[in-house]
BALOBA-1460 file (C-alpha; in Angstrom, 3 decimals):
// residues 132
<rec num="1" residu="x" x="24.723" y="-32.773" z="13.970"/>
<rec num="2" residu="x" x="21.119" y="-32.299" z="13.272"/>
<rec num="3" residu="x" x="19.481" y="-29.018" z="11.905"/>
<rec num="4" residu="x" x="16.203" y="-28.134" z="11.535"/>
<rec num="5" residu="x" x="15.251" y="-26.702" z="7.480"/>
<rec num="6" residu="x" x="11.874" y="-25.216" z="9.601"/>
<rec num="7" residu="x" x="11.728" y="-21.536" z="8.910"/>
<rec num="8" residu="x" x="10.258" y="-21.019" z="13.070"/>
<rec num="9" residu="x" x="12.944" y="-23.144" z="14.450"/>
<rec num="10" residu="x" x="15.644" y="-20.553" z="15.373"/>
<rec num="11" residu="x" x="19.317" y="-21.425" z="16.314"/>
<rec num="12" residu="x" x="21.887" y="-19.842" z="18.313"/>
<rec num="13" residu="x" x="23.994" y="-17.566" z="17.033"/>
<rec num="14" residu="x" x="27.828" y="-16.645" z="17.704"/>
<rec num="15" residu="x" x="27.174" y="-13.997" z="20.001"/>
<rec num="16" residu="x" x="24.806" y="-16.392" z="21.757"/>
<rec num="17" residu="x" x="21.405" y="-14.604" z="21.020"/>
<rec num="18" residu="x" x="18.591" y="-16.437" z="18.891"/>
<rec num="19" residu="x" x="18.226" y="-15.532" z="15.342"/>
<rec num="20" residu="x" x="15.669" y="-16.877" z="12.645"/>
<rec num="21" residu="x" x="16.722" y="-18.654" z="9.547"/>
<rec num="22" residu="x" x="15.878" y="-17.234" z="6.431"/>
<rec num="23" residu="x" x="13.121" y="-19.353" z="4.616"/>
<rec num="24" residu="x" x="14.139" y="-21.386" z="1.698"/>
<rec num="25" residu="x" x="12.246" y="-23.639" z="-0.763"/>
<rec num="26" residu="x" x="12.841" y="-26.879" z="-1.402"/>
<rec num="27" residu="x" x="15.377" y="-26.214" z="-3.866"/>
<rec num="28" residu="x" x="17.820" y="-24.698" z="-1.498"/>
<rec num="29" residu="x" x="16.514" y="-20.769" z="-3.405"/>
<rec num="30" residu="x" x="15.244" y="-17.981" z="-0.708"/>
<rec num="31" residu="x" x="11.290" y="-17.030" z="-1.188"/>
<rec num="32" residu="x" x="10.006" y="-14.297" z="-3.175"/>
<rec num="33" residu="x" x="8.911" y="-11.724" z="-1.326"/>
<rec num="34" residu="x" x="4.631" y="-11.698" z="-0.428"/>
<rec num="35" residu="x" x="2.756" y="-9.508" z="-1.381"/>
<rec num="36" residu="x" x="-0.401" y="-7.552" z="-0.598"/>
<rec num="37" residu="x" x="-2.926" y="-5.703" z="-2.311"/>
<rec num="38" residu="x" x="-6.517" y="-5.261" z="-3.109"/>
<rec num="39" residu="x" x="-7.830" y="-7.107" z="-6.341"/>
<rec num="40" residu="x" x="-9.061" y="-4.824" z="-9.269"/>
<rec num="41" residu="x" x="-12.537" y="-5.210" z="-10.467"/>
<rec num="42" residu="x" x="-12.731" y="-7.862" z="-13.579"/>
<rec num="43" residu="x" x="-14.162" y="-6.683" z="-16.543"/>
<rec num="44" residu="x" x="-16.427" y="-9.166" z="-16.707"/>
<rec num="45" residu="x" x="-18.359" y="-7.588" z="-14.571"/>
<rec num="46" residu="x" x="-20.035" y="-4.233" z="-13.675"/>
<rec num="47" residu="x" x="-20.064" y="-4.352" z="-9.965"/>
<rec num="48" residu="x" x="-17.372" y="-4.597" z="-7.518"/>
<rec num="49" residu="x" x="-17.801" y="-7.909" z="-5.752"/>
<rec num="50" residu="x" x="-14.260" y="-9.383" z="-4.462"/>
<rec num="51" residu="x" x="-12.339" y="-5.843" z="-4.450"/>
<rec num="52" residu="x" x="-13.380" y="-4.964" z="-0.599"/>
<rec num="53" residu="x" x="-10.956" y="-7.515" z="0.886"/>
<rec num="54" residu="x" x="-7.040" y="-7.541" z="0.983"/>
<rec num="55" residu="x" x="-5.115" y="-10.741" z="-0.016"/>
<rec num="56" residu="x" x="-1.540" y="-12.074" z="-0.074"/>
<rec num="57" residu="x" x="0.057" y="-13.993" z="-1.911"/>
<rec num="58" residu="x" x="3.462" y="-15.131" z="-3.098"/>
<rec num="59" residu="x" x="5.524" y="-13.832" z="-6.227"/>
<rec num="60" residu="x" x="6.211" y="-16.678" z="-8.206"/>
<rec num="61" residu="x" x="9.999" y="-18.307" z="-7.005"/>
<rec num="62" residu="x" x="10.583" y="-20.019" z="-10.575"/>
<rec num="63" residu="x" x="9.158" y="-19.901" z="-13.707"/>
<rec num="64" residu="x" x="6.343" y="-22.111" z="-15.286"/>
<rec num="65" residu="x" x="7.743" y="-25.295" z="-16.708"/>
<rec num="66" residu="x" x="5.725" y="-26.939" z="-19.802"/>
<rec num="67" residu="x" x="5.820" y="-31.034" z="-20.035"/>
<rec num="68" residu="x" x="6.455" y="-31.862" z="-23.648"/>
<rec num="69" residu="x" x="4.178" y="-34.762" z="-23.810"/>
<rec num="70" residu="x" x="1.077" y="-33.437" z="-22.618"/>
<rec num="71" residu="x" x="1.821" y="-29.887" z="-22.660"/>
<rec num="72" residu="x" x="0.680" y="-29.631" z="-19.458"/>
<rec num="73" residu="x" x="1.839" y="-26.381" z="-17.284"/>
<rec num="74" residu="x" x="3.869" y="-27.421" z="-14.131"/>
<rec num="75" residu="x" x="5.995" y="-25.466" z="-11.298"/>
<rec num="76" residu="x" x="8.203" y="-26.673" z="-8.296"/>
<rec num="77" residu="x" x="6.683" y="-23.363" z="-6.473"/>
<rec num="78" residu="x" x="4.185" y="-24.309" z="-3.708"/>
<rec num="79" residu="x" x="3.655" y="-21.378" z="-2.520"/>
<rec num="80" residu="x" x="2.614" y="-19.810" z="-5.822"/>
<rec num="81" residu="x" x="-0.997" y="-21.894" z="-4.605"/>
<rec num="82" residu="x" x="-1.112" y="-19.859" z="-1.751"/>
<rec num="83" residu="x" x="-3.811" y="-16.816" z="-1.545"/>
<rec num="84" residu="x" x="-5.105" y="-15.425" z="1.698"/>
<rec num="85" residu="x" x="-7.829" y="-13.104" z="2.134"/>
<rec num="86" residu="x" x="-7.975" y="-10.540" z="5.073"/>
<rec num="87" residu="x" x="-10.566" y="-7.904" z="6.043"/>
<rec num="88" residu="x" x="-8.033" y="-5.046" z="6.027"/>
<rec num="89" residu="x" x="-4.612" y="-4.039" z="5.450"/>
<rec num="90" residu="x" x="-3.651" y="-3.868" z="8.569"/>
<rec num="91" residu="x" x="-4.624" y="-7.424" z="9.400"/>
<rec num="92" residu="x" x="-2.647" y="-8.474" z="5.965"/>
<rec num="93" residu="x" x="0.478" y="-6.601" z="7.397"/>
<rec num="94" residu="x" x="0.125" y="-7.827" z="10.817"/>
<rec num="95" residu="x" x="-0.151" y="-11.808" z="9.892"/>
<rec num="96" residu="x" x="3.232" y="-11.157" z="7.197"/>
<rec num="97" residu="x" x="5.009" y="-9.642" z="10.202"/>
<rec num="98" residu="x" x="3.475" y="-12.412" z="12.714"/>
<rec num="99" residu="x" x="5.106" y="-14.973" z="10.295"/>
<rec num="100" residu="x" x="8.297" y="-13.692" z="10.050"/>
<rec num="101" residu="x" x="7.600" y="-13.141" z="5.936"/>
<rec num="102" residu="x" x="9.100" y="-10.586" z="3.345"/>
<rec num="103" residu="x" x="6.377" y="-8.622" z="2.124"/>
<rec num="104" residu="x" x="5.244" y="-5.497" z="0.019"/>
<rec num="105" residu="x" x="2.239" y="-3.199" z="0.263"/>
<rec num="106" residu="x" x="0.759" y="-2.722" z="-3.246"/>
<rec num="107" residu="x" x="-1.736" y="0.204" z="-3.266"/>
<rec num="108" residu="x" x="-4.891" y="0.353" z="-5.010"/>
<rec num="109" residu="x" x="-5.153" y="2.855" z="-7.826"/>
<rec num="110" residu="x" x="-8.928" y="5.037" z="-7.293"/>
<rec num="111" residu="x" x="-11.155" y="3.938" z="-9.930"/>
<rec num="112" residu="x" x="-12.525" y="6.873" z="-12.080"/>
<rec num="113" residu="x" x="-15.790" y="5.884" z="-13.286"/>
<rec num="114" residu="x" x="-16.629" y="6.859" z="-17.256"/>
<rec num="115" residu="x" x="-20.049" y="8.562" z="-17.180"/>
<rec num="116" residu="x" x="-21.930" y="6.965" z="-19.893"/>
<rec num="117" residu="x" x="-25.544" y="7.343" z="-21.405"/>
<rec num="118" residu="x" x="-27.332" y="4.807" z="-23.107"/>
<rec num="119" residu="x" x="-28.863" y="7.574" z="-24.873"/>
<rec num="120" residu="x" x="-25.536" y="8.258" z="-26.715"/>
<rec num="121" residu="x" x="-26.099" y="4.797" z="-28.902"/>
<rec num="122" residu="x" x="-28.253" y="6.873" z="-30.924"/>
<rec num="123" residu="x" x="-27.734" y="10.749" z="-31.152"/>
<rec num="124" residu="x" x="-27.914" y="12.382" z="-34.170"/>
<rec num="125" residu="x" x="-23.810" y="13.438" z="-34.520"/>
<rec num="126" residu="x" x="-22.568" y="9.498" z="-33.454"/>
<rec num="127" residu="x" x="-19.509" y="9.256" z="-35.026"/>
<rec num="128" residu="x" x="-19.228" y="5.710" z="-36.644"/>
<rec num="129" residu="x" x="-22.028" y="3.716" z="-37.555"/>
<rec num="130" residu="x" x="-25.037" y="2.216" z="-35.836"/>
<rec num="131" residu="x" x="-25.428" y="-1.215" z="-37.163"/>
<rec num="132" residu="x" x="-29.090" y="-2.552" z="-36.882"/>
């Protein structure tokens, strides 16, 4: 008998109602969980360009495997490729639930800016040297 490994194919169960299978890789293991959260700002940078959006991704389902000859870095984990952006949180949470997918809601922590002067570089009481 035939049965479908598709996570949206569902199959009867004994009490004759549908239920969905529980998605599993490739390697017979259950996916990790998504999850969904708003990226922090980089410190490379000073402004906060690619923080507005919301994105989901996958938690890694195995580790990181390392070939010996090349030393090239390898995994068996698709999904761990997998980033999607979204306007909001609610449209994040609505396409995870849409899916069928495990996921969790990481919030972002405020950002408390460190008021800085340039003039500070060279007051009179700097503590530590200024090196020109």
């Amino acid at each position: 008998m035939f049965e479908s490994c598709r996570p949206d194919q569902t199959r009867p169960s004994s009490n004759g109602t549908q239920r969905r299978r529980q998605m599993v890789s490739y390697s017979g293991k259950p996916y990790m969980p998504a999850r969904i959260f708003r990226p922090a700002k980089t410190a490379m940078q000073s402004g906060e360009a690619r923080t507005k959006e919301w994105v989901l991704e996958f938690e890694p389902a195995s580790a990181d495997e390392r070939d010996p000859l090349m030393g090239w870095t390898s995994s068996s984990d698709m999904l761990a490729q997998v980033r999607l952006e979204f306007a909001s949180k609610d449209e994040a949470i609505a396409y995870a639930t849409r899916n069928n997918l495990a996921y969790m809601v990481v919030e972002p922590k405020p950002r408390t800016p460190i008021q800085k002067s340039y003039a500070e570089n060279f007051k009179f009481g700097r503590i530590g040297s200024w090196t020109h």
